[in-house]
mmCIF file as gemmi writes it, N, C-alpha and C atoms, coordinates in Angstrom:
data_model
loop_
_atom_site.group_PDB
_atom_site.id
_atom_site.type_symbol
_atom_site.label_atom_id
_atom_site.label_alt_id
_atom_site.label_comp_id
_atom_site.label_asym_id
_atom_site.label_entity_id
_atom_site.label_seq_id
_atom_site.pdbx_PDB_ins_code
_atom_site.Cartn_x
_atom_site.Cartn_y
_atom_site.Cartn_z
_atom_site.occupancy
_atom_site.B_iso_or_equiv
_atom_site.pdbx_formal_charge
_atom_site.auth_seq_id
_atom_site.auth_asym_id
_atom_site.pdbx_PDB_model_num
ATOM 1 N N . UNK Axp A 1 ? 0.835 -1.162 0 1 0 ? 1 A 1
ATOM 2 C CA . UNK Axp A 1 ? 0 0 0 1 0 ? 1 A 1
ATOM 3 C C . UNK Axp A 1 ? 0.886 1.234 0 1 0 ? 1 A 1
ATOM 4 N N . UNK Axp A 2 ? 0.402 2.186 -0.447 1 0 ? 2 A 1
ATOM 5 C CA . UNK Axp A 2 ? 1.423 3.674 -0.708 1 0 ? 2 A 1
ATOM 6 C C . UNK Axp A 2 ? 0.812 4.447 -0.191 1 0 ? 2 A 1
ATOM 7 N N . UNK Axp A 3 ? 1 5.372 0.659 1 0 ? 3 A 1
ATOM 8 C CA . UNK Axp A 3 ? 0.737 6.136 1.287 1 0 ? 3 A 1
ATOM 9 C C . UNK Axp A 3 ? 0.898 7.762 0.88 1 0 ? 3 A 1
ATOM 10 N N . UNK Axp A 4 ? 0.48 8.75 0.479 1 0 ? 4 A 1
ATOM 11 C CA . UNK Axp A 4 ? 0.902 10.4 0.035 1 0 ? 4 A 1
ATOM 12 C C . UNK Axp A 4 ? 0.796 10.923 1.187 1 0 ? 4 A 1
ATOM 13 N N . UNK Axp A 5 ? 1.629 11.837 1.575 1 0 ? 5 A 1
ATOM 14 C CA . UNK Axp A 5 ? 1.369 12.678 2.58 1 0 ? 5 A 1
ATOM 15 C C . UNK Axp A 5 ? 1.778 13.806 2.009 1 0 ? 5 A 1
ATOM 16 N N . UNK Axp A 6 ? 1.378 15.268 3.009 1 0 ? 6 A 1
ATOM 17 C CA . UNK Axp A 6 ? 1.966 16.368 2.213 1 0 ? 6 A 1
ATOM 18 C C . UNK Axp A 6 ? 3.014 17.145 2.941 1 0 ? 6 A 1
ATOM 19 N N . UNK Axp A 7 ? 3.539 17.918 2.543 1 0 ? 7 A 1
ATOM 20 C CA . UNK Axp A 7 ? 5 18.536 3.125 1 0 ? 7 A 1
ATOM 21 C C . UNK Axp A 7 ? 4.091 20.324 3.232 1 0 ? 7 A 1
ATOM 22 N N . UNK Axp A 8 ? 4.938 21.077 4.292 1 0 ? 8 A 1
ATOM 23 C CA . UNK Axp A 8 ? 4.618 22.344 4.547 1 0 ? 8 A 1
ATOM 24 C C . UNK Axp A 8 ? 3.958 23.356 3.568 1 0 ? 8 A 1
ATOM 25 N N . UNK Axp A 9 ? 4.104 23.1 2.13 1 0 ? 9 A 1
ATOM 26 C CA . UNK Axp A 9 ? 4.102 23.661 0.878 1 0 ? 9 A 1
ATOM 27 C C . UNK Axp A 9 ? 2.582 22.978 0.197 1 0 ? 9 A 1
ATOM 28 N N . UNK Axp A 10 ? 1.904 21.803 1.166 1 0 ? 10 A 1
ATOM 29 C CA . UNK Axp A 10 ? 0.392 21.88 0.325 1 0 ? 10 A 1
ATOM 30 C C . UNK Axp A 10 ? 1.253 20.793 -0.648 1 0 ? 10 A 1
ATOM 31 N N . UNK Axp A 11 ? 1.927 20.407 -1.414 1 0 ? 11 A 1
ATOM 32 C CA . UNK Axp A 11 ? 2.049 19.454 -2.235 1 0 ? 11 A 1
ATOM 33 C C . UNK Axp A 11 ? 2.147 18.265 -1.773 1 0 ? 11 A 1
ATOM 34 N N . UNK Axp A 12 ? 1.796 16.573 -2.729 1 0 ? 12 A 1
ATOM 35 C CA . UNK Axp A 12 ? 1.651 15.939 -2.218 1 0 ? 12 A 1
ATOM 36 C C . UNK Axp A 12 ? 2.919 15.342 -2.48 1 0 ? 12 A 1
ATOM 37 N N . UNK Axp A 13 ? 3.43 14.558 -1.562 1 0 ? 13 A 1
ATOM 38 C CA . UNK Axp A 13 ? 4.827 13.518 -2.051 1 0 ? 13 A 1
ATOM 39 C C . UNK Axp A 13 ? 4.667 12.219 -1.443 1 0 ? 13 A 1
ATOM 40 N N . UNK Axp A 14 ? 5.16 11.535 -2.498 1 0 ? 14 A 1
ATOM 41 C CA . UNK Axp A 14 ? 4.54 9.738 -2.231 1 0 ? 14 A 1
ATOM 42 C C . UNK Axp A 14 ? 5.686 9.486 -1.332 1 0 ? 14 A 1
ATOM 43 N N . UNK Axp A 15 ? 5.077 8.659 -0.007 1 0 ? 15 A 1
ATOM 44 C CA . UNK Axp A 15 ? 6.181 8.082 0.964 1 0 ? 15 A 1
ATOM 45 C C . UNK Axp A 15 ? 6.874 6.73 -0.219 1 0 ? 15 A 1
ATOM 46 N N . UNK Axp A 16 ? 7.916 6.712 0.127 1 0 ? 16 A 1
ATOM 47 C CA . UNK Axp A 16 ? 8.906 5.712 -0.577 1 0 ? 16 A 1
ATOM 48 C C . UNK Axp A 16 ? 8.82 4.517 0.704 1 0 ? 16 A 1
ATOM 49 N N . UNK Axp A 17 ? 8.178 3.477 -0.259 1 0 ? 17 A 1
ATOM 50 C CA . UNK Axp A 17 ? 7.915 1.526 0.803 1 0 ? 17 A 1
ATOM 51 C C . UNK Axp A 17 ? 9.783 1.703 1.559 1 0 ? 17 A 1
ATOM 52 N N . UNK Axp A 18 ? 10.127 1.256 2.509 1 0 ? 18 A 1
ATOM 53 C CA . UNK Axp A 18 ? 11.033 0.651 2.972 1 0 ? 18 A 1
ATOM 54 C C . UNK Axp A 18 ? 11.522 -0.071 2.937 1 0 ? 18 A 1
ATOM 55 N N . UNK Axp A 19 ? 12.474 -0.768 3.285 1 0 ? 19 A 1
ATOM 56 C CA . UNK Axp A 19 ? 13.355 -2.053 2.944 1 0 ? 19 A 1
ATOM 57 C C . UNK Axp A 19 ? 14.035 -2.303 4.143 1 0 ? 19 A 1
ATOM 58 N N . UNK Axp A 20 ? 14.269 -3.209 4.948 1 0 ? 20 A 1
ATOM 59 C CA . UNK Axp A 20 ? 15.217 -3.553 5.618 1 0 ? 20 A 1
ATOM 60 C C . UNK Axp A 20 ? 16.158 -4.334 5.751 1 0 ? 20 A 1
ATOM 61 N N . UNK Axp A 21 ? 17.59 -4.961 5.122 1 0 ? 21 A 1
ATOM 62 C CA . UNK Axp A 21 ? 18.118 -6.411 5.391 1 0 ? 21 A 1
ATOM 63 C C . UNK Axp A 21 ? 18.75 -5.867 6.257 1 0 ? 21 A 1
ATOM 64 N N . UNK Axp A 22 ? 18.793 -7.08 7.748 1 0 ? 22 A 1
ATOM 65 C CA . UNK Axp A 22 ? 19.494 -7.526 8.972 1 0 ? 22 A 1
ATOM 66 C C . UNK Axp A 22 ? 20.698 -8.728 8.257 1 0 ? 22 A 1
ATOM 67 N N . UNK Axp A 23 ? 21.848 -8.083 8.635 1 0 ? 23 A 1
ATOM 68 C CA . UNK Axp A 23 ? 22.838 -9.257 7.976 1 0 ? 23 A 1
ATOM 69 C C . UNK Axp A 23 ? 23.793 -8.606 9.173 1 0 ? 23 A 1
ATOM 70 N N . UNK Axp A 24 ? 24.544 -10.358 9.275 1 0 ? 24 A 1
ATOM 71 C CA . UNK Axp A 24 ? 25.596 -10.089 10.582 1 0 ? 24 A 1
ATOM 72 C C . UNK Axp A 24 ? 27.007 -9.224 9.954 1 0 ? 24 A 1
ATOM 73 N N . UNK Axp A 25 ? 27.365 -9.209 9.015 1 0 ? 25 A 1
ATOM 74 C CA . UNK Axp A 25 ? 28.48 -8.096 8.478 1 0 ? 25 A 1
ATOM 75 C C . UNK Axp A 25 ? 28.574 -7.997 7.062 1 0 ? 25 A 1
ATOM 76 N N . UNK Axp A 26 ? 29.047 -6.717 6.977 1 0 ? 26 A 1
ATOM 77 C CA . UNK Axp A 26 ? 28.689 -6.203 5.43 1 0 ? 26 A 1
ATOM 78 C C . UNK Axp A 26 ? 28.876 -7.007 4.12 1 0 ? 26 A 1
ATOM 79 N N . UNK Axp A 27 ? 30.43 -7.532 4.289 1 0 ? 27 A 1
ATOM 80 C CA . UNK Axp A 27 ? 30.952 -8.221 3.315 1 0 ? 27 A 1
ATOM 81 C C . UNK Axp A 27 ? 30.221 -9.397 2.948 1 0 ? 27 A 1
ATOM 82 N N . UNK Axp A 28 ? 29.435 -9.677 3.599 1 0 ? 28 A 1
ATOM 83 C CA . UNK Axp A 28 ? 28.081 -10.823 3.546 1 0 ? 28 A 1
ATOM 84 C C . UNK Axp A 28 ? 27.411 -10.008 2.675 1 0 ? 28 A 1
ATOM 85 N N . UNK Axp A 29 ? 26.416 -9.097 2.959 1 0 ? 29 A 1
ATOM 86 C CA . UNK Axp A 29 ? 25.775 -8.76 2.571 1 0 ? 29 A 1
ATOM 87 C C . UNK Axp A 29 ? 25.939 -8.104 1.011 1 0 ? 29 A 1
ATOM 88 N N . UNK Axp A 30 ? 27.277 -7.767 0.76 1 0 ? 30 A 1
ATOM 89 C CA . UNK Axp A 30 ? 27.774 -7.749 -0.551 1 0 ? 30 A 1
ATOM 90 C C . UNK Axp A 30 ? 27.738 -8.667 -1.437 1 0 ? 30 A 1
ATOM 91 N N . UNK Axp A 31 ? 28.237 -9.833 -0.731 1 0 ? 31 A 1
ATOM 92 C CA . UNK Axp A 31 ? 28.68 -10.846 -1.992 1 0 ? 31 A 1
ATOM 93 C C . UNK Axp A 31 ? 26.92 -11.818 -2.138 1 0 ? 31 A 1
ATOM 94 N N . UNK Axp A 32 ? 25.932 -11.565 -1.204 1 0 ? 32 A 1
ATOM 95 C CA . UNK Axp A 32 ? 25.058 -12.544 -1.524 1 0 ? 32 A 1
ATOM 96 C C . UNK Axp A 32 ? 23.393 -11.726 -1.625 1 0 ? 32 A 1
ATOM 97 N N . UNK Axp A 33 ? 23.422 -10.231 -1.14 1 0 ? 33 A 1
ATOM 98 C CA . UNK Axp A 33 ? 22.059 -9.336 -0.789 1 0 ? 33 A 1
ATOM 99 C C . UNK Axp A 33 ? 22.208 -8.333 -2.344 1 0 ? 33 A 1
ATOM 100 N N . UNK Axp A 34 ? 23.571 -8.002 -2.678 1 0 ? 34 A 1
ATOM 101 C CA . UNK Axp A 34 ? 23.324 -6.643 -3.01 1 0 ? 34 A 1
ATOM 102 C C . UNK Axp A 34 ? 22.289 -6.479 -3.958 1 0 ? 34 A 1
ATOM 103 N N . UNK Axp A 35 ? 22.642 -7.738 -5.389 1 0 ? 35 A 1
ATOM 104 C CA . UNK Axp A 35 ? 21.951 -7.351 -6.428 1 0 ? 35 A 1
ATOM 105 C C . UNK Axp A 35 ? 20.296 -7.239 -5.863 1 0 ? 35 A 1
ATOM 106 N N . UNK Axp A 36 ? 19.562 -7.902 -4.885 1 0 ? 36 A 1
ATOM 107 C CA . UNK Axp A 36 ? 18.692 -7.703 -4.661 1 0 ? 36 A 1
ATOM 108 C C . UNK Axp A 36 ? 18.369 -6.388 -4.379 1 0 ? 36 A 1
ATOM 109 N N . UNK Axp A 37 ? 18.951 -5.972 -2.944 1 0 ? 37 A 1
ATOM 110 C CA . UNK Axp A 37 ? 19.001 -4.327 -2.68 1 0 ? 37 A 1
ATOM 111 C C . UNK Axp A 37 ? 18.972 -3.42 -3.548 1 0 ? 37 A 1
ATOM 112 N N . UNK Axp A 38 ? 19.562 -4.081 -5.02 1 0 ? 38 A 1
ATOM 113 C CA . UNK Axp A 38 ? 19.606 -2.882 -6.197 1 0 ? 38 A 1
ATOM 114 C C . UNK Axp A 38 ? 18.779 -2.391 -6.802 1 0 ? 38 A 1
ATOM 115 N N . UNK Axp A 39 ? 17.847 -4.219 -7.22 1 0 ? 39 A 1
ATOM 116 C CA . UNK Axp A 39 ? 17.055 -3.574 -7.381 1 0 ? 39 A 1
ATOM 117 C C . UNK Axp A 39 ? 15.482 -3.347 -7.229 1 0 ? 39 A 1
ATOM 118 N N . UNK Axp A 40 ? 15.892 -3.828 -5.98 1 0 ? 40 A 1
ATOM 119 C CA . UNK Axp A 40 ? 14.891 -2.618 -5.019 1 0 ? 40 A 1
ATOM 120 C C . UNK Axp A 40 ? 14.97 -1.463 -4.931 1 0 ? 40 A 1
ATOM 121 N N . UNK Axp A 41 ? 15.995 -0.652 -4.723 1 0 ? 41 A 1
ATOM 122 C CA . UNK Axp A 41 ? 16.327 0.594 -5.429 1 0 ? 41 A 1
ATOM 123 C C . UNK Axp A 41 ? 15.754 1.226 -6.202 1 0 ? 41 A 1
ATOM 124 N N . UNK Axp A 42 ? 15.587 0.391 -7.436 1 0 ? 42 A 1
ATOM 125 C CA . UNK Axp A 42 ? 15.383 0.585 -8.993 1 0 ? 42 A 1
ATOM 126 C C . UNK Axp A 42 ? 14.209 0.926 -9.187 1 0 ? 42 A 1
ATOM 127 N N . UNK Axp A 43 ? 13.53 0.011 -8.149 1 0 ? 43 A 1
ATOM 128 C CA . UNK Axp A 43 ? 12.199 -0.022 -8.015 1 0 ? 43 A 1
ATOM 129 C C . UNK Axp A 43 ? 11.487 0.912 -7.43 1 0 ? 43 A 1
ATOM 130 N N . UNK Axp A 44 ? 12.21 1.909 -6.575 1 0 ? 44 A 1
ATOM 131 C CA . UNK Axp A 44 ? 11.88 3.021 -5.799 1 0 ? 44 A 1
ATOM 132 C C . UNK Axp A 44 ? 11.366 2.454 -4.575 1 0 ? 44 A 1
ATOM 133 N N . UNK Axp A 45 ? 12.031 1.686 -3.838 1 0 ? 45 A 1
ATOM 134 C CA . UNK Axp A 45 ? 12.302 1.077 -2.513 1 0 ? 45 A 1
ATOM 135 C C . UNK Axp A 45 ? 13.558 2.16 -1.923 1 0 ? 45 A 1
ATOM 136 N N . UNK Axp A 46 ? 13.434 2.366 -0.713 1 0 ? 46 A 1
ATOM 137 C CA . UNK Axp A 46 ? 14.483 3.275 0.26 1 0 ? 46 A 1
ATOM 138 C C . UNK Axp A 46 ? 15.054 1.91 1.044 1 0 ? 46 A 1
ATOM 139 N N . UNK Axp A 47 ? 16.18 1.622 0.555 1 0 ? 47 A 1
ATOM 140 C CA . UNK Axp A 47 ? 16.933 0.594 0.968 1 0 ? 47 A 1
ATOM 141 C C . UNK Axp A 47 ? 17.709 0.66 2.3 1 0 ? 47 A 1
ATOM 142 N N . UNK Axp A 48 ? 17.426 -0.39 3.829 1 0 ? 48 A 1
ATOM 143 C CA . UNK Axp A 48 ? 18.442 0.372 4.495 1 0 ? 48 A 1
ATOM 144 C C . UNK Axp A 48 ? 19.132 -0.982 4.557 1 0 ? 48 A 1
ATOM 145 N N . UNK Axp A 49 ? 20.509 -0.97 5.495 1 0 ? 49 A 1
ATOM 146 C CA . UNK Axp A 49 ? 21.216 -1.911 5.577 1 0 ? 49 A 1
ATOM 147 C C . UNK Axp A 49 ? 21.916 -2.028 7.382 1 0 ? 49 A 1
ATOM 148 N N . UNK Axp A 50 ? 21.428 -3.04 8.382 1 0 ? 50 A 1
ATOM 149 C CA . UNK Axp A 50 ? 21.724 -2.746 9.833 1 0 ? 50 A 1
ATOM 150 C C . UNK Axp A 50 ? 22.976 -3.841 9.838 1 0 ? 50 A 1
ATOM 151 N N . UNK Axp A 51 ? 23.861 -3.747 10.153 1 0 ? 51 A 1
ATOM 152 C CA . UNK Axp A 51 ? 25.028 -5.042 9.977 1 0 ? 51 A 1
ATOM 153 C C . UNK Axp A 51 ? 26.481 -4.765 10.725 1 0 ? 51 A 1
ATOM 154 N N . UNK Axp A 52 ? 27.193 -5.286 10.958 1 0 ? 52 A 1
ATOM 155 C CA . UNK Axp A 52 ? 29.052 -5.05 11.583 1 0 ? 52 A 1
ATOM 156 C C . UNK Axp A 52 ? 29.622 -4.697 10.616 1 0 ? 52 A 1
ATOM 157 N N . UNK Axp A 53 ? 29.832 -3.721 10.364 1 0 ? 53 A 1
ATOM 158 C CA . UNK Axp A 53 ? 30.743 -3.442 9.413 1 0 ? 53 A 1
ATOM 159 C C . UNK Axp A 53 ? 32.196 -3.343 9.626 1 0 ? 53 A 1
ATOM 160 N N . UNK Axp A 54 ? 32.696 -3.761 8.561 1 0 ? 54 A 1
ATOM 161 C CA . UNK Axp A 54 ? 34.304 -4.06 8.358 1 0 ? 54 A 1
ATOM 162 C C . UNK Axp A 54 ? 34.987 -2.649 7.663 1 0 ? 54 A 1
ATOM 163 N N . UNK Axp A 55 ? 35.7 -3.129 6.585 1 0 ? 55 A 1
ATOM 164 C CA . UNK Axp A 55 ? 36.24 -1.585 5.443 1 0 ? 55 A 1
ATOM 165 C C . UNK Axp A 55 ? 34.922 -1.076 4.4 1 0 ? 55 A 1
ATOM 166 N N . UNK Axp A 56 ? 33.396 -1.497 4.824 1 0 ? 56 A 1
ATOM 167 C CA . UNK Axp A 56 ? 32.932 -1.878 3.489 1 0 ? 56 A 1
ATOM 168 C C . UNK Axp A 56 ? 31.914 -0.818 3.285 1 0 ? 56 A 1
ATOM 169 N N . UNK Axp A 57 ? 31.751 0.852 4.211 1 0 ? 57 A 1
ATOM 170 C CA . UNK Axp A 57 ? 31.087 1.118 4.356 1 0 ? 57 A 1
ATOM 171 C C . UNK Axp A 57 ? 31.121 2.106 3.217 1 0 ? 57 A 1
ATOM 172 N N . UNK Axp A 58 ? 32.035 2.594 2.36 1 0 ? 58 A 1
ATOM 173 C CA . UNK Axp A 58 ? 32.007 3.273 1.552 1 0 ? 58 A 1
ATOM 174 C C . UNK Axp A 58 ? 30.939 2.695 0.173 1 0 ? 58 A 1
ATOM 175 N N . UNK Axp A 59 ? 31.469 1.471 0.141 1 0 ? 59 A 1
ATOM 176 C CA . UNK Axp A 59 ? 30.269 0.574 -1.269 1 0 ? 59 A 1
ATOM 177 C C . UNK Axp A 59 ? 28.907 0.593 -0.939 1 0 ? 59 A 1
ATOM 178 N N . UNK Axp A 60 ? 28.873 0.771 0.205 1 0 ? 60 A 1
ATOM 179 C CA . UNK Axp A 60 ? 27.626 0.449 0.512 1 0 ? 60 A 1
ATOM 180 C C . UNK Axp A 60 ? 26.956 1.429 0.382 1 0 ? 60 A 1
ATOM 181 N N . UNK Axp A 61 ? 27.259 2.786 0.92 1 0 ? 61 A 1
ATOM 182 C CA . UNK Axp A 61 ? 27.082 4.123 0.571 1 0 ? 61 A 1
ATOM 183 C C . UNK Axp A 61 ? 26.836 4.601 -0.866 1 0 ? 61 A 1
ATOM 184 N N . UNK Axp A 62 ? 28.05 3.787 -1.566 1 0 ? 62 A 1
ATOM 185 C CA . UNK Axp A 62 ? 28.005 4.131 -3.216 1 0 ? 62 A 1
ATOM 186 C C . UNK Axp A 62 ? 27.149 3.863 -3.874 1 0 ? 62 A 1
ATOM 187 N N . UNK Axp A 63 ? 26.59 2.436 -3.395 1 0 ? 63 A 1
ATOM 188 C CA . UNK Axp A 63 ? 25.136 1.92 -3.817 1 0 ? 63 A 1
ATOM 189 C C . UNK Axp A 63 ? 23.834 2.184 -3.313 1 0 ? 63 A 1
ATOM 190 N N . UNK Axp A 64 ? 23.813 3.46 -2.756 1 0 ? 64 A 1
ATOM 191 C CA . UNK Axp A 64 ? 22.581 3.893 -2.529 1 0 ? 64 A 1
ATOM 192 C C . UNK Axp A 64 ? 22.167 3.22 -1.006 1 0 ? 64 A 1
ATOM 193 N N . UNK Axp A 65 ? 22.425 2.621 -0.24 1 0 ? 65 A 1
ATOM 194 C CA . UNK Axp A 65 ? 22.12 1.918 0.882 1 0 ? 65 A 1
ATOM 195 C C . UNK Axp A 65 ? 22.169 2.809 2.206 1 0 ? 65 A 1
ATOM 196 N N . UNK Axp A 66 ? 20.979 2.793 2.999 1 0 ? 66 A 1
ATOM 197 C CA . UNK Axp A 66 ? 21.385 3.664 4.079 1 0 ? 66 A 1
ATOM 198 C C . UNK Axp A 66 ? 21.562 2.852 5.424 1 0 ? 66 A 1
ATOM 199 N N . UNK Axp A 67 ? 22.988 3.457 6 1 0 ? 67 A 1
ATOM 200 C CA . UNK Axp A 67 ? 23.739 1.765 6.729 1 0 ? 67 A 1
ATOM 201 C C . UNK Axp A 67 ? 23.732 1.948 7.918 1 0 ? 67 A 1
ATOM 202 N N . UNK Axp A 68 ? 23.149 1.227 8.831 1 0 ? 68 A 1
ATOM 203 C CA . UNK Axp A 68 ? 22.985 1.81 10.145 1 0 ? 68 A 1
ATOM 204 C C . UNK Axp A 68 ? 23.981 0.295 11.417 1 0 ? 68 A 1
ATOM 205 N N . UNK Axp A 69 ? 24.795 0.346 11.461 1 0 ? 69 A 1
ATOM 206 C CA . UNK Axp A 69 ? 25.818 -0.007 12.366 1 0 ? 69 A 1
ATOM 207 C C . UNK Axp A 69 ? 25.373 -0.847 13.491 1 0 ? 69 A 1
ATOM 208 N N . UNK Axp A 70 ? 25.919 -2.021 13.15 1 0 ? 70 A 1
ATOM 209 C CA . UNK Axp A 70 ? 25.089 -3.006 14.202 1 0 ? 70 A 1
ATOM 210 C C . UNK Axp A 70 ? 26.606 -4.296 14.888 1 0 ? 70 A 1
ATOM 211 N N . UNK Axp A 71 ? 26.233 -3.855 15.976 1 0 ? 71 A 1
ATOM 212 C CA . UNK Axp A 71 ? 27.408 -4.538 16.671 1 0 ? 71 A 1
ATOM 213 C C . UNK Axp A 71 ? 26.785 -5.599 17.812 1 0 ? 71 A 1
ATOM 214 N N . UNK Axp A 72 ? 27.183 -6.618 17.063 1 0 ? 72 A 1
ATOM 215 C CA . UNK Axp A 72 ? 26.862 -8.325 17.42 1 0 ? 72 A 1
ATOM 216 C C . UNK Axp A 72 ? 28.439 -8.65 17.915 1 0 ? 72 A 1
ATOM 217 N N . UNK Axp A 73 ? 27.88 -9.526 19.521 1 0 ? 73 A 1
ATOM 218 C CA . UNK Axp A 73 ? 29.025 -10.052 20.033 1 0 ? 73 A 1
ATOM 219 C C . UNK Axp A 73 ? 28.05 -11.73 20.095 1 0 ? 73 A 1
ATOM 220 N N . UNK Axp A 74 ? 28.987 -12.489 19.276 1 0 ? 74 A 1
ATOM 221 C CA . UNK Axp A 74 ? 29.173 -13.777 18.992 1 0 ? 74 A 1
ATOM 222 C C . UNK Axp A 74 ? 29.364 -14.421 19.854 1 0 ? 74 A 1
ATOM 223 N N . UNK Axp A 75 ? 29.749 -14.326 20.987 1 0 ? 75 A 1
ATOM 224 C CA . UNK Axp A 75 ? 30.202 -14.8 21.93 1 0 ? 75 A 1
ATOM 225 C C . UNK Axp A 75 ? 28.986 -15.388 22.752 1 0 ? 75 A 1
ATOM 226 N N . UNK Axp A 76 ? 28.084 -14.673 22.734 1 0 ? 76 A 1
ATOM 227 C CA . UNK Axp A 76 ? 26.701 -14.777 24.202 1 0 ? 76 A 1
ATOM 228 C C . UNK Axp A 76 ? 25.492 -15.105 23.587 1 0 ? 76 A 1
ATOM 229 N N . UNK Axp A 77 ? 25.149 -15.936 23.978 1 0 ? 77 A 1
ATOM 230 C CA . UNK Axp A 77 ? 23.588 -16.608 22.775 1 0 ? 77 A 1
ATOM 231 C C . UNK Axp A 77 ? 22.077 -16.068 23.684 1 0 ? 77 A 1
ATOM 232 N N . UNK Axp A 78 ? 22.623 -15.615 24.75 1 0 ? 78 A 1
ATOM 233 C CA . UNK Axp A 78 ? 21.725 -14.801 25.39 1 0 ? 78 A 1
ATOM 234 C C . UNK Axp A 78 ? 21.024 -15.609 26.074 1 0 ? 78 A 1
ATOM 235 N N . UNK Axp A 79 ? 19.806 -15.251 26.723 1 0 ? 79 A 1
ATOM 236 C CA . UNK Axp A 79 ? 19.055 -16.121 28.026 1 0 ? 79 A 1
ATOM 237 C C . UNK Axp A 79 ? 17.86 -16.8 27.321 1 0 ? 79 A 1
């Protein structure tokens, strides 16, 4: 479903659907998510990306992805 809402100016602007992939670190998410993420993109999806990132945050950036920093300790499987 799509939603319009309007901005201060009276015009209408279509909210852009969301996207979310949860992946445990980027370089994952490169070699096996991206082409998907793309094109979702393409599609006029607002792509975000929550994950550990390594060196990889610049590609991810380059490709349109908005990357929000997720720090998983492996260690503790929790209660």
């Amino acid at each position: 479903m799509r939603v319009d809402i309007s901005d201060t100016a009276g015009s209408e602007l279509p909210m852009r659907t969301k996207l979310l992939f949860v992946v445990n670190v980027d370089w994952f998410f490169l070699s096996h998510r991206l082409p998907i993420a793309l094109k979702a993109i393409e599609q006029g999806y607002e792509v975000h990306i929550t994950t550990a990132l390594t060196d990889k945050l610049a590609v991810l950036n380059s490709n349109g992805l908005l990357v929000h920093p997720l720090s998983l300790d492996r260690s503790s499987a929790g209660a």
